[in-house]
Gaussian input, Z-matrix of N, CA and C with variables (Angstrom, degrees):
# hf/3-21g

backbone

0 1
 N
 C     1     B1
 C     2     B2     1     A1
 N     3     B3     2     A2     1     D1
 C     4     B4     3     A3     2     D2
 C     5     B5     4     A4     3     D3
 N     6     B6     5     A5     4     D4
 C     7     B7     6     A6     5     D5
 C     8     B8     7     A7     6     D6
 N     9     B9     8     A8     7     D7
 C    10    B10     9     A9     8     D8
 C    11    B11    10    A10     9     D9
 N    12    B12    11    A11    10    D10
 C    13    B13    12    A12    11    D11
 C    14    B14    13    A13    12    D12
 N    15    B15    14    A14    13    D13
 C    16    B16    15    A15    14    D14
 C    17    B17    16    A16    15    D15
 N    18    B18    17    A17    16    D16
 C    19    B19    18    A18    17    D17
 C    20    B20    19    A19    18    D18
 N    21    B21    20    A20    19    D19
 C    22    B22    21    A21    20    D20
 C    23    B23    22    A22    21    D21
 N    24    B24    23    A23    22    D22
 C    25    B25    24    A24    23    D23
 C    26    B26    25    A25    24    D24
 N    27    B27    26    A26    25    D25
 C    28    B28    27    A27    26    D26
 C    29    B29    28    A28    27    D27
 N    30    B30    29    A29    28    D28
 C    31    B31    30    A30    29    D29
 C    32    B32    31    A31    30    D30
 N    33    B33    32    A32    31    D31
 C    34    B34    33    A33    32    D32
 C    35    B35    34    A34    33    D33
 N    36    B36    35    A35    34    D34
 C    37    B37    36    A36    35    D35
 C    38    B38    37    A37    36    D36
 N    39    B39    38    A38    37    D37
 C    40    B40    39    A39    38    D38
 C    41    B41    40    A40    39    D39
 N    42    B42    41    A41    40    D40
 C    43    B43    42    A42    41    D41
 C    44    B44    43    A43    42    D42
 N    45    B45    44    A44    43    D43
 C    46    B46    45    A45    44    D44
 C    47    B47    46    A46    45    D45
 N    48    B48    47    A47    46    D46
 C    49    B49    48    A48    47    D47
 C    50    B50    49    A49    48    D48
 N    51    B51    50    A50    49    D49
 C    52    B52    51    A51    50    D50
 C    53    B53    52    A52    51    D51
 N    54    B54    53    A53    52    D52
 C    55    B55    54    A54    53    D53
 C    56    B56    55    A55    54    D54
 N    57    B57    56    A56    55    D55
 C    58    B58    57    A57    56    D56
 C    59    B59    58    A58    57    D57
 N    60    B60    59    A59    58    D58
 C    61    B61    60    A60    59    D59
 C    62    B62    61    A61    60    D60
 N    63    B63    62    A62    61    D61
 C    64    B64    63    A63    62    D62
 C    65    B65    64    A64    63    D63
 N    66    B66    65    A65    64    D64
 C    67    B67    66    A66    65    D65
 C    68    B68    67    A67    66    D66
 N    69    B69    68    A68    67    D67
 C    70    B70    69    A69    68    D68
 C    71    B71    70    A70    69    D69
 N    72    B72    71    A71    70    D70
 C    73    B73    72    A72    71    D71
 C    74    B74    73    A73    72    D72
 N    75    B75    74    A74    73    D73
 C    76    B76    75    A75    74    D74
 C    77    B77    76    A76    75    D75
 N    78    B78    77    A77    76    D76
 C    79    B79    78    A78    77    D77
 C    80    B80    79    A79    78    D78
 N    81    B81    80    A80    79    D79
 C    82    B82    81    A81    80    D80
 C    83    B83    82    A82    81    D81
 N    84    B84    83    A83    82    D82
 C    85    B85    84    A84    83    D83
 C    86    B86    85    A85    84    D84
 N    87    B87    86    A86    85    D85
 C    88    B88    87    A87    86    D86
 C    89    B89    88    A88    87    D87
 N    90    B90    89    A89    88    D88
 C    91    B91    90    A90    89    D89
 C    92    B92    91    A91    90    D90
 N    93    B93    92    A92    91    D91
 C    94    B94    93    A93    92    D92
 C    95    B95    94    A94    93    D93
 N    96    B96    95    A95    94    D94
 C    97    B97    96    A96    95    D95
 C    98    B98    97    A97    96    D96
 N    99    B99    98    A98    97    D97
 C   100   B100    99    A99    98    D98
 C   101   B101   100   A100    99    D99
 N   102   B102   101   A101   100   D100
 C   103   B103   102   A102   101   D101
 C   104   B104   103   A103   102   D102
 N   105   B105   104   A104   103   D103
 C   106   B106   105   A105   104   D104
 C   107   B107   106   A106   105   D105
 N   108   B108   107   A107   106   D106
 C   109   B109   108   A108   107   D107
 C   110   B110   109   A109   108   D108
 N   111   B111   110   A110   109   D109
 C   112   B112   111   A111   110   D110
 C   113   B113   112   A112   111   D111
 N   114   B114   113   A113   112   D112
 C   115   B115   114   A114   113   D113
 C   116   B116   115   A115   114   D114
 N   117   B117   116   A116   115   D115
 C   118   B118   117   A117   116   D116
 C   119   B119   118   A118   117   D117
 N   120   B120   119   A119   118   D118
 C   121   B121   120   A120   119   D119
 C   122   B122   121   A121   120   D120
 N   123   B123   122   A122   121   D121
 C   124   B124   123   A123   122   D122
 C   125   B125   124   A124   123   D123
 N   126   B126   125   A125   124   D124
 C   127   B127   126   A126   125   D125
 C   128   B128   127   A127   126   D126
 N   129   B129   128   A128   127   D127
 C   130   B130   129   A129   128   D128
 C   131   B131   130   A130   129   D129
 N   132   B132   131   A131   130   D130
 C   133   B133   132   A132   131   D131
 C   134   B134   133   A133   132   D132
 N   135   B135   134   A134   133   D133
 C   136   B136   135   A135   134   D134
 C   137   B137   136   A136   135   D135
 N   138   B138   137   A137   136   D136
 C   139   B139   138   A138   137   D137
 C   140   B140   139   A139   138   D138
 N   141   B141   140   A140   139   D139
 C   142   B142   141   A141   140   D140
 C   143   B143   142   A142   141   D141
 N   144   B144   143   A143   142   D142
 C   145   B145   144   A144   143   D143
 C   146   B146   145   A145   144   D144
 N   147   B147   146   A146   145   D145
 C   148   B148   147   A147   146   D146
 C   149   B149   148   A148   147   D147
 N   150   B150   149   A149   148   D148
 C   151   B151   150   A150   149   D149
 C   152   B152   151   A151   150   D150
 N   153   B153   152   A152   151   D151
 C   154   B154   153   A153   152   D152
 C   155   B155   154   A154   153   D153
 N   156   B156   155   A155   154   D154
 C   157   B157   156   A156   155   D155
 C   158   B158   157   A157   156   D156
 N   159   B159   158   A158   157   D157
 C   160   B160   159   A159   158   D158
 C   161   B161   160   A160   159   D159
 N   162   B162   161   A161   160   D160
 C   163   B163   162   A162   161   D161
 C   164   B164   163   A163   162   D162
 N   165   B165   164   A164   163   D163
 C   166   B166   165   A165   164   D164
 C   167   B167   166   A166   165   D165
 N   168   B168   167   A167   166   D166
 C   169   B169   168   A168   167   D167
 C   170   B170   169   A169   168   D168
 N   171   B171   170   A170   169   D169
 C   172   B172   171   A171   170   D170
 C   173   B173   172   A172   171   D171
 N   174   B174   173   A173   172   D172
 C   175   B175   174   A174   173   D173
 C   176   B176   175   A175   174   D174
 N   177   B177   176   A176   175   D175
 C   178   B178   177   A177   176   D176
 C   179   B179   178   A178   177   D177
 N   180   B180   179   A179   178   D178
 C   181   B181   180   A180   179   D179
 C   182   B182   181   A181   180   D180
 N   183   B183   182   A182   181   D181
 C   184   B184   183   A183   182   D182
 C   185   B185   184   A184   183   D183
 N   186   B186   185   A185   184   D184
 C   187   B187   186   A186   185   D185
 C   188   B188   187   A187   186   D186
 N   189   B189   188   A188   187   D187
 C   190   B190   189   A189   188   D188
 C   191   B191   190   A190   189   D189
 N   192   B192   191   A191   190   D190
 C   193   B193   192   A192   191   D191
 C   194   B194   193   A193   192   D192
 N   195   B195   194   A194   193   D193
 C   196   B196   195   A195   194   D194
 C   197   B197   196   A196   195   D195
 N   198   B198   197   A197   196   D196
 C   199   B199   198   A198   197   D197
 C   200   B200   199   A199   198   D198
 N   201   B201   200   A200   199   D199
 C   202   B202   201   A201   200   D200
 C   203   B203   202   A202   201   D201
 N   204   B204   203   A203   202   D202
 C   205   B205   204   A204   203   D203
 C   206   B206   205   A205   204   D204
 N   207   B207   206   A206   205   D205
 C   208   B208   207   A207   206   D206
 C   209   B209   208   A208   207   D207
 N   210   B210   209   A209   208   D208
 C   211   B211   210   A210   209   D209
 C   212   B212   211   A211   210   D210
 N   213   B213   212   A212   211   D211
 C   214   B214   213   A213   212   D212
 C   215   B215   214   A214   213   D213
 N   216   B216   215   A215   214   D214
 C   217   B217   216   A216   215   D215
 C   218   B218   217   A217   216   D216
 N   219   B219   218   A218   217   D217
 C   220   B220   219   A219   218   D218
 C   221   B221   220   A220   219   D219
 N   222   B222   221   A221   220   D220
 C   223   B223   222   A222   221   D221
 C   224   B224   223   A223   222   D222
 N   225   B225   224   A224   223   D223
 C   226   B226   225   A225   224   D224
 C   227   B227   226   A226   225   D225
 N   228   B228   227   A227   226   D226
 C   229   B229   228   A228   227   D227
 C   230   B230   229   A229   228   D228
 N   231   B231   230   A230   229   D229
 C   232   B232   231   A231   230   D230
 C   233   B233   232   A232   231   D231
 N   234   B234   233   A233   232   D232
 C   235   B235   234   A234   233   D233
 C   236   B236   235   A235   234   D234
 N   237   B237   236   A236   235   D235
 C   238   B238   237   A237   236   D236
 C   239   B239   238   A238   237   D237
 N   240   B240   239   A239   238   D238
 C   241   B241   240   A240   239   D239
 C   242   B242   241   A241   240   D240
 N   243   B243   242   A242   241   D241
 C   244   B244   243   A243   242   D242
 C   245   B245   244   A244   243   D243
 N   246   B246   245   A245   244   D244
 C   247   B247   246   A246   245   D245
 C   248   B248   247   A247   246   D246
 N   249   B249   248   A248   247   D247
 C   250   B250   249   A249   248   D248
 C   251   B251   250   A250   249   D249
 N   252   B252   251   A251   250   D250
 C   253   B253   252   A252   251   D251
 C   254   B254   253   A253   252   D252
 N   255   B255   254   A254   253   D253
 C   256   B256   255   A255   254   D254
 C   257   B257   256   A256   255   D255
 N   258   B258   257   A257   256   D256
 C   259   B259   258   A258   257   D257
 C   260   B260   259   A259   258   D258
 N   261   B261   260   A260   259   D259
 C   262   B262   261   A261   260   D260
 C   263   B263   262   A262   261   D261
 N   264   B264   263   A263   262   D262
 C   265   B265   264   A264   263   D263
 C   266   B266   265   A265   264   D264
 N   267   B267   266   A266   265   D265
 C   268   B268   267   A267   266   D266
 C   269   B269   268   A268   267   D267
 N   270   B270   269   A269   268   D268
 C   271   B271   270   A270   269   D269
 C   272   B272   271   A271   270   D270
 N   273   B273   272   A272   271   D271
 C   274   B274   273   A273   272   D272
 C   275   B275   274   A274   273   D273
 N   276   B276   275   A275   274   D274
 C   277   B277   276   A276   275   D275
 C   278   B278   277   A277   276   D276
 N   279   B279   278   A278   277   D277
 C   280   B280   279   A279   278   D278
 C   281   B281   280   A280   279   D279
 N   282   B282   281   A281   280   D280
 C   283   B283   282   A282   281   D281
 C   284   B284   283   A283   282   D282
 N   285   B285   284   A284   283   D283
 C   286   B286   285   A285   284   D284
 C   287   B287   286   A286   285   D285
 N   288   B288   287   A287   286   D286
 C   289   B289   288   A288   287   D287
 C   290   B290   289   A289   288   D288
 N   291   B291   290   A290   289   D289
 C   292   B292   291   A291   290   D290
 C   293   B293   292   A292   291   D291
 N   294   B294   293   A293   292   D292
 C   295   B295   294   A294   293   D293
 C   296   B296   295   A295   294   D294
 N   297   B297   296   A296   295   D295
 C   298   B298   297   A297   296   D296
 C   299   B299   298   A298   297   D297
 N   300   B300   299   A299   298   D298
 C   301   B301   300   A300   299   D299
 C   302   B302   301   A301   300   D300
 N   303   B303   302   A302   301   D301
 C   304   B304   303   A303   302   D302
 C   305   B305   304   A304   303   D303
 N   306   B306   305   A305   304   D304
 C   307   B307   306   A306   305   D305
 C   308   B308   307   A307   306   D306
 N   309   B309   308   A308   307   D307
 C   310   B310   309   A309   308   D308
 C   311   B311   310   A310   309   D309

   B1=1.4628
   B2=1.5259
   B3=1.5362
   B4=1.2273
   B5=1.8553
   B6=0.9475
   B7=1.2897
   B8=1.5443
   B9=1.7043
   B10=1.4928
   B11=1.8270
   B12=1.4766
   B13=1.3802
   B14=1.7291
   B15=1.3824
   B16=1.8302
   B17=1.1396
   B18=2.0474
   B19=1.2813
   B20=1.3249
   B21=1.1098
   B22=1.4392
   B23=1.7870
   B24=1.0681
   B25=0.7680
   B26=1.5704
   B27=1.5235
   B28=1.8913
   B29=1.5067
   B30=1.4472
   B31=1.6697
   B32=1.9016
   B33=1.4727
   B34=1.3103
   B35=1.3483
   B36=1.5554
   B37=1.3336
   B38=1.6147
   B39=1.3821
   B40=1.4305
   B41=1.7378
   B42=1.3967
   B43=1.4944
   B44=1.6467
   B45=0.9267
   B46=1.4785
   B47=1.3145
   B48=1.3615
   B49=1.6100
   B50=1.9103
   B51=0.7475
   B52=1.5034
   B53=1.7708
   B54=1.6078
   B55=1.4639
   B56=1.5997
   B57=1.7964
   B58=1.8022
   B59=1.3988
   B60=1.3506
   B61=1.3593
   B62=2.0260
   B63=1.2663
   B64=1.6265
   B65=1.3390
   B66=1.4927
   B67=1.3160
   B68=1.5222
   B69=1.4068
   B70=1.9525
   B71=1.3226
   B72=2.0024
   B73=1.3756
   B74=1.5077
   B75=1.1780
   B76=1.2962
   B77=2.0110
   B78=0.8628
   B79=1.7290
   B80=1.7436
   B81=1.0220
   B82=1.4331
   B83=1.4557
   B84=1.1254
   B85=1.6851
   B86=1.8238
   B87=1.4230
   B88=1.4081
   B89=2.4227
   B90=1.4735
   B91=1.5414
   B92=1.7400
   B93=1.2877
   B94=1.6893
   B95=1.6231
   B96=1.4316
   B97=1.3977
   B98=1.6087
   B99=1.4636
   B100=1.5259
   B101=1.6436
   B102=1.5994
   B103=0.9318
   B104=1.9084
   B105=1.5304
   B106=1.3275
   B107=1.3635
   B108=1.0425
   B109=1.3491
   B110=1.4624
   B111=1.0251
   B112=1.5083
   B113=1.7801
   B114=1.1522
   B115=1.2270
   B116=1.3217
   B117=0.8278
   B118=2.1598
   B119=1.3432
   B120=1.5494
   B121=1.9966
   B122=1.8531
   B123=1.1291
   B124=1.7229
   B125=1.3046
   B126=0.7590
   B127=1.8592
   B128=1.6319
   B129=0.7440
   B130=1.7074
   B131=1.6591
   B132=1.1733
   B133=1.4102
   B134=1.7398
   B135=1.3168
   B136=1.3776
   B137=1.3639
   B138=1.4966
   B139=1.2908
   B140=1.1764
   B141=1.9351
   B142=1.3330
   B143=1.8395
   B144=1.2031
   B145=1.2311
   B146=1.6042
   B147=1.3257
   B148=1.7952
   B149=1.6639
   B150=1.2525
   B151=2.0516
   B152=1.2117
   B153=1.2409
   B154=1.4445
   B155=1.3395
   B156=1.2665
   B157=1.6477
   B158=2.1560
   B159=1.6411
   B160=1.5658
   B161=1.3838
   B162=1.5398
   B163=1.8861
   B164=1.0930
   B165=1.2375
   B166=1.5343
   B167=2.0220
   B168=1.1884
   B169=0.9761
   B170=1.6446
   B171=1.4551
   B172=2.0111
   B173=1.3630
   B174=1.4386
   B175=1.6757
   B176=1.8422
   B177=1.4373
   B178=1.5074
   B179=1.4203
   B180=1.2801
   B181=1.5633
   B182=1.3833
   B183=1.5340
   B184=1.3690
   B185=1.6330
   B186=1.0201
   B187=1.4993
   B188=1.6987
   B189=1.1862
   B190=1.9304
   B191=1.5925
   B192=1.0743
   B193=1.3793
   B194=1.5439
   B195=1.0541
   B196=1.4863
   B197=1.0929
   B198=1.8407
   B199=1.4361
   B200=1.6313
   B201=1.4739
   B202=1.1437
   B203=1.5401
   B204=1.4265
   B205=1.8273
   B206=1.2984
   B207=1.5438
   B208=1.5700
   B209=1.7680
   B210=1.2837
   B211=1.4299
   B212=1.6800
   B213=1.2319
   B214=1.4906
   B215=1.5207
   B216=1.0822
   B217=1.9622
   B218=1.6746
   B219=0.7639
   B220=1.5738
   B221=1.4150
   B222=1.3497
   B223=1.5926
   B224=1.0560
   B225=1.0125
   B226=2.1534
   B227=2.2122
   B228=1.1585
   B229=1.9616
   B230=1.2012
   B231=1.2427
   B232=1.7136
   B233=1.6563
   B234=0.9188
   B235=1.3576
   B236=1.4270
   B237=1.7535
   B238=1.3466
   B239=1.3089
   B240=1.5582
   B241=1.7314
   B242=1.2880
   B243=1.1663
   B244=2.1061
   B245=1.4061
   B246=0.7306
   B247=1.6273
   B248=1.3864
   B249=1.5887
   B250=1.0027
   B251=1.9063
   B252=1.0953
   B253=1.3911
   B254=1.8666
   B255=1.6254
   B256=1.1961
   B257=1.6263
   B258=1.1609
   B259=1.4362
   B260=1.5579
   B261=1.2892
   B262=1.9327
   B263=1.6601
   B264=1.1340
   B265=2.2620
   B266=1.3986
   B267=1.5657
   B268=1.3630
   B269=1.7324
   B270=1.1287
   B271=1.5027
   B272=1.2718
   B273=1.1010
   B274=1.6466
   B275=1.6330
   B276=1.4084
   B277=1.8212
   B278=1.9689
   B279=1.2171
   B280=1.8257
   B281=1.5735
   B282=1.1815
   B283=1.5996
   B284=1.9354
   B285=1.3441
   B286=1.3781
   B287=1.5603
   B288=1.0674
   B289=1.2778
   B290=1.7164
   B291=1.5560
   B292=1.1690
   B293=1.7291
   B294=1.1535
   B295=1.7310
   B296=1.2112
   B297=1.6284
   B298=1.1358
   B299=1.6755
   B300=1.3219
   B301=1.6814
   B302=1.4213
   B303=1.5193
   B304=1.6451
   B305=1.9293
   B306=1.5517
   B307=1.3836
   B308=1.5133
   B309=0.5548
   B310=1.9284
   B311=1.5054
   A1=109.14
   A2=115.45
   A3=95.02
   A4=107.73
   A5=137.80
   A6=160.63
   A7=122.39
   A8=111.15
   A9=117.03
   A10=112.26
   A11=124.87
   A12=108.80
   A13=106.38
   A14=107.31
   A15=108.04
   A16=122.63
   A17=108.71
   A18=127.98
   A19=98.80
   A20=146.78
   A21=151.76
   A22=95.65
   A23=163.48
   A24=155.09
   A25=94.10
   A26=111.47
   A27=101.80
   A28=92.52
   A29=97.80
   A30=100.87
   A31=88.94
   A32=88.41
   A33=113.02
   A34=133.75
   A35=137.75
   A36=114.74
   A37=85.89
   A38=144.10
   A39=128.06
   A40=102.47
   A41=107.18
   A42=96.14
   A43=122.47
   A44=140.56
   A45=141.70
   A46=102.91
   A47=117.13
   A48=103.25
   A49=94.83
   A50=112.89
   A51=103.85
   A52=114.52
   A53=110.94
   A54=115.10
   A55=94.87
   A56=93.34
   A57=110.44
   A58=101.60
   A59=117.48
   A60=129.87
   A61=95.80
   A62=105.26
   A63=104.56
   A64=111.13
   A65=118.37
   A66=120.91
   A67=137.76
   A68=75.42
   A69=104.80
   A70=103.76
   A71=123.55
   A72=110.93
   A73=76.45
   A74=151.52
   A75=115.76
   A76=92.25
   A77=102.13
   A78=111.15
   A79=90.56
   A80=112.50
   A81=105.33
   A82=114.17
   A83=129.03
   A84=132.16
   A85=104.09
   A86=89.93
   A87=113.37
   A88=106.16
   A89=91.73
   A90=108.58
   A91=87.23
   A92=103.22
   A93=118.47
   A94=94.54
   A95=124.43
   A96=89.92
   A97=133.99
   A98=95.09
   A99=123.80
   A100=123.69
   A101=112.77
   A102=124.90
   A103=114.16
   A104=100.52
   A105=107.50
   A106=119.03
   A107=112.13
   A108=104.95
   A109=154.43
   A110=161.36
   A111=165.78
   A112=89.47
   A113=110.71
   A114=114.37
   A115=128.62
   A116=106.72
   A117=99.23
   A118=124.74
   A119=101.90
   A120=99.96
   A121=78.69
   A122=120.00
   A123=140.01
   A124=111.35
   A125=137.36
   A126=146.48
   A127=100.10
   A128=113.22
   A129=129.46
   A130=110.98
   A131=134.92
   A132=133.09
   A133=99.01
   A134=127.24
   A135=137.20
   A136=106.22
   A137=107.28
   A138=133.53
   A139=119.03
   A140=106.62
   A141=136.73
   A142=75.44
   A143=127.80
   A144=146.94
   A145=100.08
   A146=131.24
   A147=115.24
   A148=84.88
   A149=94.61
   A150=92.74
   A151=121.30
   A152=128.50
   A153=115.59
   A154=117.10
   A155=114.29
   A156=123.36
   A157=100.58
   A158=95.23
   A159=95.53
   A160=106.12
   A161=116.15
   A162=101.18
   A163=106.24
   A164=119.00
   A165=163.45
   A166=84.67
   A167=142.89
   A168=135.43
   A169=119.87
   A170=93.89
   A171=94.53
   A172=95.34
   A173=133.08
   A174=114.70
   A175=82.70
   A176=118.47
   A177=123.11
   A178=96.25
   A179=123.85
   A180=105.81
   A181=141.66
   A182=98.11
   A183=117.37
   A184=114.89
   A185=108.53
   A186=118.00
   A187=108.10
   A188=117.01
   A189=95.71
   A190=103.39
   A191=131.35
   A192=100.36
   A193=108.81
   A194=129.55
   A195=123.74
   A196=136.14
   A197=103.25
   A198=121.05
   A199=90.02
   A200=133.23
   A201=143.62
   A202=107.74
   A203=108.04
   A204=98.76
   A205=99.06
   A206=118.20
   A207=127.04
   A208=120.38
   A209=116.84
   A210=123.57
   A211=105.04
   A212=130.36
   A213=114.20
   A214=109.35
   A215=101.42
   A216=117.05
   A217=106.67
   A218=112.42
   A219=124.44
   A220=99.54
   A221=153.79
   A222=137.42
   A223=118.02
   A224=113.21
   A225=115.56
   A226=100.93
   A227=80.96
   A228=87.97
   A229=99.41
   A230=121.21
   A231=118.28
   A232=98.49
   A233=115.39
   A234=121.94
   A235=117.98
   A236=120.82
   A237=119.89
   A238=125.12
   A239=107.90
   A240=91.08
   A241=129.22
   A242=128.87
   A243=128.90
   A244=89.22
   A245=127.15
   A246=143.58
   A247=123.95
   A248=115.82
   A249=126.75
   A250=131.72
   A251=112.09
   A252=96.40
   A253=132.33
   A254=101.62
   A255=107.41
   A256=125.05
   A257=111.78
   A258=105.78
   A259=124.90
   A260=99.26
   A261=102.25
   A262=97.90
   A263=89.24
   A264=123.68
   A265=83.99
   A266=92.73
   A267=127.90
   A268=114.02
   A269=120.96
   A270=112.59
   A271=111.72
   A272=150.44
   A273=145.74
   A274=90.16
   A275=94.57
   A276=103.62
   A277=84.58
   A278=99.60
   A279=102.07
   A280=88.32
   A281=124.50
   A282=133.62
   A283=94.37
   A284=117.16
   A285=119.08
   A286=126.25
   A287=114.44
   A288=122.02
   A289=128.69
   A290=110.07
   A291=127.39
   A292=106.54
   A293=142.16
   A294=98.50
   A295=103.85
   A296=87.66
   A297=126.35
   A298=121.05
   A299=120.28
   A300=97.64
   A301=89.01
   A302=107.50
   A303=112.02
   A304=80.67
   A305=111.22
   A306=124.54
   A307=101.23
   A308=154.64
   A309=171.02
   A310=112.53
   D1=113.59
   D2=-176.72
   D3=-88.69
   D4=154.31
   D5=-177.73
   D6=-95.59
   D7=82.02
   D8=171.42
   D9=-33.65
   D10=80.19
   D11=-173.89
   D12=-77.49
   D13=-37.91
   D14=176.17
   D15=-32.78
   D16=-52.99
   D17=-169.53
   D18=-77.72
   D19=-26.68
   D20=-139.82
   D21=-114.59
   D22=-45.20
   D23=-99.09
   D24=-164.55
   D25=120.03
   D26=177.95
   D27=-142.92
   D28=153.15
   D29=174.49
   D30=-160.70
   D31=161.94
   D32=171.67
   D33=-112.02
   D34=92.75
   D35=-135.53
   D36=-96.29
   D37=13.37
   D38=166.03
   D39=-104.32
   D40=16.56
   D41=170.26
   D42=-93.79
   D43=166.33
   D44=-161.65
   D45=-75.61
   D46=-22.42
   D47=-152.78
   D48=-92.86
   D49=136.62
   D50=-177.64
   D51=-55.21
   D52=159.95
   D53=-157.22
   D54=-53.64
   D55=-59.69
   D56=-167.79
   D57=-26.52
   D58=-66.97
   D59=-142.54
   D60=-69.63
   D61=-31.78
   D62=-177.13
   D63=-76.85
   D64=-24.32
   D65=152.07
   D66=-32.41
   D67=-77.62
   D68=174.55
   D69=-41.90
   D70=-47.60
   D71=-152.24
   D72=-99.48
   D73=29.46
   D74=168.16
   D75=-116.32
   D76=2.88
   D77=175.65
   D78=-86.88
   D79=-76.24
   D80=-171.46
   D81=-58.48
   D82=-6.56
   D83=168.08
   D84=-63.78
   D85=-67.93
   D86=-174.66
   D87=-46.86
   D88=-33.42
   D89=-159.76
   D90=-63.20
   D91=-36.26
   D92=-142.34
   D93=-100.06
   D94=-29.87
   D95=165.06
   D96=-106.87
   D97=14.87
   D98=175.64
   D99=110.93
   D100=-10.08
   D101=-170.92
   D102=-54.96
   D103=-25.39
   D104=169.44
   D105=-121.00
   D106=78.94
   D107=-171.19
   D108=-59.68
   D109=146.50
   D110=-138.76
   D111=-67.41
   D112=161.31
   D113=-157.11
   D114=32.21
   D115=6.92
   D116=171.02
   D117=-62.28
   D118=125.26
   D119=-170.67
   D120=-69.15
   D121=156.88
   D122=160.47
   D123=-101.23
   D124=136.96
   D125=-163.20
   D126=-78.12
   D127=142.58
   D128=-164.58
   D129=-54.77
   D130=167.22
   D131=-166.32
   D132=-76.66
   D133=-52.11
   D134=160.98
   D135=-2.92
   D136=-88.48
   D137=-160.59
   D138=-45.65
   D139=-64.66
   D140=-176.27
   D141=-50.52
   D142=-127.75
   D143=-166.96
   D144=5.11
   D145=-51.01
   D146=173.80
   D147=-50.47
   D148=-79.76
   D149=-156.96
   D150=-40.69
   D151=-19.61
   D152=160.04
   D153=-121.43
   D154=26.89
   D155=137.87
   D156=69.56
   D157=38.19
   D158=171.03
   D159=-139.89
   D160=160.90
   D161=-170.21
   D162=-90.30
   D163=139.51
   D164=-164.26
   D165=-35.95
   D166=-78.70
   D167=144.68
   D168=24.80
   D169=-66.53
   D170=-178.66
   D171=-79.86
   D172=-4.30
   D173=-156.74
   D174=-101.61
   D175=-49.71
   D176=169.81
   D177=-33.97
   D178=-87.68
   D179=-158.69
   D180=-77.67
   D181=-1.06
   D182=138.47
   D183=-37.92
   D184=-90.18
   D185=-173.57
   D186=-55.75
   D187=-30.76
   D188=167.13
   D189=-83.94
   D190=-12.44
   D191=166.54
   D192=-77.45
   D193=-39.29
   D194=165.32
   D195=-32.36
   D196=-40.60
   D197=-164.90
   D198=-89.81
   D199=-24.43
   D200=-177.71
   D201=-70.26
   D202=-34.34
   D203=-175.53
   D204=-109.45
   D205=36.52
   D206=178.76
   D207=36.73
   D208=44.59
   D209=166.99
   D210=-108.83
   D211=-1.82
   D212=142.50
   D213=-128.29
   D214=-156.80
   D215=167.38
   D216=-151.59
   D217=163.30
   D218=-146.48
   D219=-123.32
   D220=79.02
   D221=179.15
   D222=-92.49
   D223=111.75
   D224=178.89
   D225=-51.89
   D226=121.63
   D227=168.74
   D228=64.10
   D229=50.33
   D230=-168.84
   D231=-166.48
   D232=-64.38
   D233=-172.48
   D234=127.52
   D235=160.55
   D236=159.77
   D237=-86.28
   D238=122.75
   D239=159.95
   D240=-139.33
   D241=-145.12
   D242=-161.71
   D243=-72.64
   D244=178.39
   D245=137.35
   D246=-127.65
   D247=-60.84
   D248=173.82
   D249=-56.17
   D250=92.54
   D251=172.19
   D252=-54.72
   D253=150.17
   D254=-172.02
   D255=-49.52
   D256=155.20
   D257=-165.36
   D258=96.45
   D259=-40.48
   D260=-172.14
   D261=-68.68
   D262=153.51
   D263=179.32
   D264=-52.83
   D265=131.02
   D266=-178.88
   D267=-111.64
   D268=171.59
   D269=179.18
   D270=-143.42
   D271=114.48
   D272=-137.23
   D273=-149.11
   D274=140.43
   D275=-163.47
   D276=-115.32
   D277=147.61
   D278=-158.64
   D279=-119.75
   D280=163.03
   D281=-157.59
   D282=-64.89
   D283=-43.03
   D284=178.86
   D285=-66.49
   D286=-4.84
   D287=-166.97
   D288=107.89
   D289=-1.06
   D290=-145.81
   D291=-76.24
   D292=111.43
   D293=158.33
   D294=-110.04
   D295=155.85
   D296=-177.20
   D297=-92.49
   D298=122.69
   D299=177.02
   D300=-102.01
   D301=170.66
   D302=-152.07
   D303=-163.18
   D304=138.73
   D305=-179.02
   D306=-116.84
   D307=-169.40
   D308=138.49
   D309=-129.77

């Protein structure tokens, strides 16, 4: 299945909340209503970062905060992918610093 990540993935880089973090919650949006589904390899930090046109850097810590609130896993020479199935408590970082846990 390949996985629209361009279309899938939105951030605002004049918004407060940092890029990473608009990343992360728009991965776990996408995680949570199935659009990406549980086991999905995710295209490498490289890539993602051309396609959404930020350095590879914001796409890295994107994905360890992810890998941090256990909605992927990280495999060296293997790839990243989902872990978490859809539905599970989410954690959404709010322009102030806030998080939010969030159910569906």
């Amino acid at each position: 299945m390949d996985i629209p990540f361009k279309s899938l993935i939105n951030f605002d880089k004049s918004s407060d909340l940092p890029v990473y973090r608009q990343i992360a919650n728009s991965f776990i949006q996408n995680i949570q209503t199935g659009r990406i589904p549980t086991s999905s390899r995710l295209i490498g930090t490289r890539q993602l970062a051309d396609l959404l046109g930020v350095h590879r850097k914001t796409v890295i810590a994107a994905f360890e905060e992810l890998n941090s609130q256990g909605w992927i896993e990280m495999i060296p020479r293997k790839g990243t992918f989902v872990i978490k199935l859809a539905g599970d408590k989410a954690c959404f970082f709010s322009g102030n610093g806030t998080i939010h846990g969030l159910q569906s």
